[in-house]
C-alpha positions as MATLAB code, in Angstrom:
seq = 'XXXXXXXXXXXXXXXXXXXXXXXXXXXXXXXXXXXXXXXXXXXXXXXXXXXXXXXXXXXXXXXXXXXXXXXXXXXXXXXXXXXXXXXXXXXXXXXXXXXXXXXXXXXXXXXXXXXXXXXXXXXXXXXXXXXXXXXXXXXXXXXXXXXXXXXXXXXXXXXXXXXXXXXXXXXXXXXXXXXXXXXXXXXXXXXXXXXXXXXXXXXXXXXXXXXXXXXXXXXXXXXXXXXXXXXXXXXXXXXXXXXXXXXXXXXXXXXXXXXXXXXXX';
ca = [
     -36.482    0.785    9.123;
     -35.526    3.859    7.523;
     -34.916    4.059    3.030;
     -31.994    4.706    2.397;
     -30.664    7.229   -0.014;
     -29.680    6.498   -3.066;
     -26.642    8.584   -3.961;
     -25.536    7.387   -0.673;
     -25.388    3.877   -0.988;
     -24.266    4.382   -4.702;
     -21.083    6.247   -2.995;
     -20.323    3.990   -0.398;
     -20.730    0.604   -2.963;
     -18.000    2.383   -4.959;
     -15.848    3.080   -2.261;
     -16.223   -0.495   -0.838;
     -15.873   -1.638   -4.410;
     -12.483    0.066   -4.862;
     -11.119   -0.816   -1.000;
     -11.585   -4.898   -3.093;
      -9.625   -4.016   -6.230;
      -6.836   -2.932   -4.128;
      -6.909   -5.443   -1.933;
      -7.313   -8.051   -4.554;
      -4.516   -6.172   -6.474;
      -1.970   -6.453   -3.646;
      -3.113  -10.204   -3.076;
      -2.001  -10.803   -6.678;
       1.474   -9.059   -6.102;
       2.086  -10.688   -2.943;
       1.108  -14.448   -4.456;
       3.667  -13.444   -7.109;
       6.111  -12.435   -4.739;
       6.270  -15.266   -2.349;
       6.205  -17.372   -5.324;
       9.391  -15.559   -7.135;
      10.998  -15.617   -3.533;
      10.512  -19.094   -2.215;
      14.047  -20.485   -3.200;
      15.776  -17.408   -2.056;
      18.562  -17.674    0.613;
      17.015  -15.192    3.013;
      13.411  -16.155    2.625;
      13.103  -16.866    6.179;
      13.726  -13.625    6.883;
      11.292  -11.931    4.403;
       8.087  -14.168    5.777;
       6.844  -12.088    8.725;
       6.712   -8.750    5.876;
       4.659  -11.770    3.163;
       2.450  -13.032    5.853;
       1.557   -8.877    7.328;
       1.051   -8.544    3.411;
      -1.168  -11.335    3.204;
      -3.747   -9.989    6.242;
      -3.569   -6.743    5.089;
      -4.946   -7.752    1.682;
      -7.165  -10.647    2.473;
      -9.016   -8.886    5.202;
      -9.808   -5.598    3.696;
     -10.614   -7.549    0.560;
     -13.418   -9.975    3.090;
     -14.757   -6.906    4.661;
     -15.399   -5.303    1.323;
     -17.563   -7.957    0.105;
     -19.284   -8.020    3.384;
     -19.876   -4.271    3.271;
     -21.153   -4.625   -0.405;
     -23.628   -7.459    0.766;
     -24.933   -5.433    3.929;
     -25.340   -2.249    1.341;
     -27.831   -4.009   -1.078;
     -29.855   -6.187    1.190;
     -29.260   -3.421    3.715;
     -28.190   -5.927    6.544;
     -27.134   -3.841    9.897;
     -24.974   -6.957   11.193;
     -22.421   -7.220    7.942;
     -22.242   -3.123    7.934;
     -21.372   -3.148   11.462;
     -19.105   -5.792   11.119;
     -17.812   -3.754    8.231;
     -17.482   -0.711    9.944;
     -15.568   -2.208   13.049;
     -13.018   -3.925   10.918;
     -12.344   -1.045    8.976;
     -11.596    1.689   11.994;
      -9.340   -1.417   13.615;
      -7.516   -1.167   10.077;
      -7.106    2.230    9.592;
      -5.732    2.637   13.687;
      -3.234    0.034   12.231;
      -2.056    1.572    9.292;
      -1.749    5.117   11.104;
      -0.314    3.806   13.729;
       2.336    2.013   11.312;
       2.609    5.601    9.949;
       3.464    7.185   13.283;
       5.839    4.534   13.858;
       7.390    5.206   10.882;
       7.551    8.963   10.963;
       9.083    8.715   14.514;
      11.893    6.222   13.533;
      12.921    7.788   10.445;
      15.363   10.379   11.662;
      17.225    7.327   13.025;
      16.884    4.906    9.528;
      20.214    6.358    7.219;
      22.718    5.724   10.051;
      20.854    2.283   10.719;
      20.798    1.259    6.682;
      24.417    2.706    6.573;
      25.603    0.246    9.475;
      23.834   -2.550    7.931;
      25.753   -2.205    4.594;
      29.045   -1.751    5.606;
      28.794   -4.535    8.183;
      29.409   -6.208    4.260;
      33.039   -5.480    4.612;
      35.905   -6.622    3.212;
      34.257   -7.068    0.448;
      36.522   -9.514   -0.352;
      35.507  -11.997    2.184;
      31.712  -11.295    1.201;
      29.646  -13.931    0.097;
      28.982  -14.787   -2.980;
      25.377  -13.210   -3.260;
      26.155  -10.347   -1.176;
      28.663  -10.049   -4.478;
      26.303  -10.308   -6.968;
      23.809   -8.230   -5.101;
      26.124   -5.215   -4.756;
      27.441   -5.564   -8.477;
      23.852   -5.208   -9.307;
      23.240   -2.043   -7.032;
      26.770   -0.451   -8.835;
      25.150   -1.072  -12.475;
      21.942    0.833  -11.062;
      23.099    3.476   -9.272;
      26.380    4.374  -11.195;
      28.740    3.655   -8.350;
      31.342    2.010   -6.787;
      31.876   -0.184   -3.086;
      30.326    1.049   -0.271;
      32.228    3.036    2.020;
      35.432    4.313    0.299;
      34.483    3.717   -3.104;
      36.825    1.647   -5.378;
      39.154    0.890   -2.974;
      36.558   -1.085   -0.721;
      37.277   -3.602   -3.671;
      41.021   -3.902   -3.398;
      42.652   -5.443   -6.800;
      39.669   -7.060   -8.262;
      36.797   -4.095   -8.690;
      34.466   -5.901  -10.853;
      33.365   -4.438  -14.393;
      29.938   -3.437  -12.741;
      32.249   -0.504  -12.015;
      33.094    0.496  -14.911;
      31.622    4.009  -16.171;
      28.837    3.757  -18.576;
      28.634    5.972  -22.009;
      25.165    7.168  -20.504;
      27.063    7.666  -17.134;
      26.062   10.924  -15.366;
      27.843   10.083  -12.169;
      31.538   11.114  -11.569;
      33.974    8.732  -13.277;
      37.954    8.465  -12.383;
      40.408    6.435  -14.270;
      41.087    2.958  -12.527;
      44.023    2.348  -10.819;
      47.165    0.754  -12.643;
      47.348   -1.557   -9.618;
      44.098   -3.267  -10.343;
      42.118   -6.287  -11.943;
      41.080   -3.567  -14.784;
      44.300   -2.286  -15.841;
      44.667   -5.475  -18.284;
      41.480   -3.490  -20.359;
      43.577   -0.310  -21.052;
      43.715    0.632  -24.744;
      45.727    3.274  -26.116;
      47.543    4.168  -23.090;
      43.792    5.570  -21.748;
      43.134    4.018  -18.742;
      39.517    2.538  -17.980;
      37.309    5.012  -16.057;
      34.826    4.070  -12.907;
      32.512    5.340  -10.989;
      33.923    7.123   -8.534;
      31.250    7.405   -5.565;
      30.757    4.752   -3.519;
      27.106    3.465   -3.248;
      25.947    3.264    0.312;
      25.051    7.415   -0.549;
      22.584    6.224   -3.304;
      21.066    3.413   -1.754;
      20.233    4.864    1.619;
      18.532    7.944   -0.709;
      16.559    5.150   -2.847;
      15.837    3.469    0.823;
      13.982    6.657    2.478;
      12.329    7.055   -0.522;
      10.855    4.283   -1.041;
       9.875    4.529    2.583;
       8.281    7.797    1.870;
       6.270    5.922   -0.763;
       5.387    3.510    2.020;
       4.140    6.045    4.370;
       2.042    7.979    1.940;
       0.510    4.980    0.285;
      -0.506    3.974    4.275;
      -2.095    7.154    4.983;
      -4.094    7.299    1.590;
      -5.303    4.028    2.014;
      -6.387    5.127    5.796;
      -7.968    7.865    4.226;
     -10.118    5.768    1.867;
     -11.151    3.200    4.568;
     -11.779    6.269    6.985;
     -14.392    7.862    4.189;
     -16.193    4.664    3.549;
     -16.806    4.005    7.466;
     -18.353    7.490    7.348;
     -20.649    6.242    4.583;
     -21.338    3.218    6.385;
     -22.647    4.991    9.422;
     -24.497    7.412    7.730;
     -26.429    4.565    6.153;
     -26.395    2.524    9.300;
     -28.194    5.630   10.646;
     -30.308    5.941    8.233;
     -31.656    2.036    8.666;
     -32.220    2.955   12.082;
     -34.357    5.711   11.865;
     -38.142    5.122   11.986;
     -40.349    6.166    9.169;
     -42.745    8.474   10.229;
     -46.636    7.598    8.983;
     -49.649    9.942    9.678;
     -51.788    8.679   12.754;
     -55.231    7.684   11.593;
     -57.522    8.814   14.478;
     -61.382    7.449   14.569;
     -64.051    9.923   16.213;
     -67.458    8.619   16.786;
     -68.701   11.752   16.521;
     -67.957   12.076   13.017;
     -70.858   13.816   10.662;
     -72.266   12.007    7.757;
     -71.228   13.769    4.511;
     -73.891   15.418    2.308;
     -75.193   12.666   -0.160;
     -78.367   11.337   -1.831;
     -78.295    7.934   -2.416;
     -78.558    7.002   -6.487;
     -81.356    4.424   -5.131;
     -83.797    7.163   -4.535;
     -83.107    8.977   -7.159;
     -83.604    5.923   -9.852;
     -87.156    5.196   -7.598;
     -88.043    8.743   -8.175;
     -87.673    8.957  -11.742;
];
């Protein structure tokens, strides 16, 4: 078995070593998520993305350790078990990245769909309500589709234009909820774009996020597979030791014994 060198296996422990904070990072966030989540309506519908969050934590996070154990005892089964579950995890997470990049051309008109399959707004539910007042406060606008009018008489004050606004603001109609607020003959101003715009921007670019935190982290498990090898390599190779060869016909060096030297004297 071949010594291994030691910048080498310094670099890949700190690779390895990094692949578990992550991991054990987005464990943490997901354990907090699923626990903030777990009374919400659509739960059911959020488990499959949880439980794909869970795997992808817990078993980078397993194969770490085990690469960090076959690195210091320099074990060839836990580095090879290392370095096939890491190439099986980065095909997955470029694969998810192709995926991604091929569908997302198609996402805005999808997201857009989704959203205004919310109206009326006045037959929404009650969430769906809440939710969308929240997305108006954050995004500075107004309904979905049309704007104010996707509200009808009762546009909610999460419409209502900010001092900080920096979105376009219009003076609410005397035929609504908010007319009752006017002061001074001014009328109360509103946003005046509706919000599916923002939210499909905020949408792709948080997918964006998505893709290039996938191929980074691909990246990262890709370089310490390379270190792996290179010190699975390394084990493998046979230490090459000078061949001691015997010859009878050997000459006896040039001494005198210190016996007959002593008898001399």
């Amino acid at each position: 078995m071949g010594k291994v060198n030691v910048c080498l296996k310094r670099s890949y422990i700190t690779v390895t070593i990094l692949i578990a904070i992550l991991s054990a990072l987005l464990l943490a966030v997901t354990l907090f998520l699923h626990g903030h989540l777990h009374n919400h309506e659509e739960i059911e519908t959020m488990l499959p993305d949880i439980f794909s969050t869970y795997g992808m934590s817990i078993i980078p996070l397993i194969l770490a350790i085990i690469g960090v154990y076959g690195a210091c005892k320099e074990k060839k089964w836990a580095l090879i078990l290392f370095v096939v579950g890491m190439i099986l995890g980065s095909l997955f997470l470029i694969t998810s990245d192709i995926i991604g990049l091929a569908q997302r051309p198609q996402e805005p008109e999808q997201l857009k769909r989704t959203y205004l399959q919310m109206l009326p707004l006045n037959n929404a539910s009650q969430s769906t309500i809440d939710a969308l007042k929240g997305i108006q406060i954050e995004f500075q606008c107004c309904g979905l589709d049309q704007g104010y009018l996707d509200w009808g008489y009762n546009i909610p004050q999460s419409c209502v234009c900010s001092q900080e606004a920096t979105n376009p603001c219009v003076e609410a109609p005397r035929s609504s909820s908010l007319s009752e607020y006017t002061m001074n003959n001014q009328y109360v101003k509103i946003y005046k774009e509706p919000c599916v715009p923002y939210v499909i921007a905020h949408e792709m670019m948080v997918q964006d996020t998505d893709i290039g935190m996938f191929l980074g982290v691909a990246l990262l498990w890709i370089l310490s597979v390379a270190l792996c090898i290179f010190i699975l390599r390394r084990l493998s190779k046979k230490d090459e030791f000078p061949v001691v060869v015997y010859s009878t016909e050997a000459k006896a060096g040039n001494y005198t014994p210190l016996a007959d030297t002593v008898e001399l004297a």
